[in-house]
C-alpha positions in Angstrom: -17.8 -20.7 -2.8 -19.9 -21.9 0.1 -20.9 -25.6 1.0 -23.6 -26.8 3.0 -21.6 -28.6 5.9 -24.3 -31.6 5.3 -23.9 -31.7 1.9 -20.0 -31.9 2.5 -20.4 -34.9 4.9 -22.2 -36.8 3.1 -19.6 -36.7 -0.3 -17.0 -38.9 -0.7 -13.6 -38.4 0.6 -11.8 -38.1 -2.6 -14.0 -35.2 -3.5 -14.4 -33.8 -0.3 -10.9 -33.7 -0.5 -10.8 -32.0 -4.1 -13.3 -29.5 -3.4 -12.1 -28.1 0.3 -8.5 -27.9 -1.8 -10.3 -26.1 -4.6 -12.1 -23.2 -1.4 -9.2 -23.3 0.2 -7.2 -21.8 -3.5 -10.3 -19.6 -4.1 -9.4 -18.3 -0.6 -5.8 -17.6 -1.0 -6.2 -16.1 -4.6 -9.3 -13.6 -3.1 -6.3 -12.7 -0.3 -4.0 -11.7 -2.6 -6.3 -10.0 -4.7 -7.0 -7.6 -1.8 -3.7 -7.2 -1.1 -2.3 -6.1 -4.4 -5.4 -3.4 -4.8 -4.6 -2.4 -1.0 -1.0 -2.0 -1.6 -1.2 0.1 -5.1 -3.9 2.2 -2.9 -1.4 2.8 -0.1 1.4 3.5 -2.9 -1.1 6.1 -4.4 -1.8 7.7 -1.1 1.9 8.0 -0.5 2.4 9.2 -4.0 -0.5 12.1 -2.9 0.9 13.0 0.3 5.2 13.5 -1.5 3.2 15.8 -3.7 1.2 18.2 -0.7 4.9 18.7 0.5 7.4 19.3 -2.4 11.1 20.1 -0.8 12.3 23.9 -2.1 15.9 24.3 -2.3 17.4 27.9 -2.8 20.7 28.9 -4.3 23.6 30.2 -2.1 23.8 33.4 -3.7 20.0 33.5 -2.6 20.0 32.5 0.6 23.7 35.1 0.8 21.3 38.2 0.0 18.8 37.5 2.0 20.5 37.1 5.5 22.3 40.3 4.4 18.7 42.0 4.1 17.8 40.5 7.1 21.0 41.5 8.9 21.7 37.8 9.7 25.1 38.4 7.4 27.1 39.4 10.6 29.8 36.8 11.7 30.0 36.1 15.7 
């Protein structure tokens, strides 16, 4: 909501009063618009980038046979 600064002055206190309060809520209810929508973005692009780099865990008996094929099986 935009005033004319004149058109402000020359208004009464009482609604001066009443209708800078009433901007200034507009204000701080636009604000926190943003920052919900900015935070569920940033929570999606974290959700993206967890699933470009998926953690791969291999069984023992896996990871056993394959340092004994890659002769990594000896004990020093």
């Amino acid at each position: 909501m935009e005033i004319d600064q004149c058109l402000l002055e020359s208004l009464p206190l009482g609604q001066r009063q009443r209708l800078v309060k009433r901007m200034r809520c507009e204000q701080i209810k636009a604000y926190y618009e943003r920052e919900k929508a900015f935070q569920k973005q940033e929570g999606f692009l974290k959700r993206l980038k967890h699933a470009k780099n998926p953690k791969v865990h291999f069984n023992l008996a896996d990871m056993i046979q394959d340092a004994i094929i890659h002769h990594n099986d000896k004990e020093e």
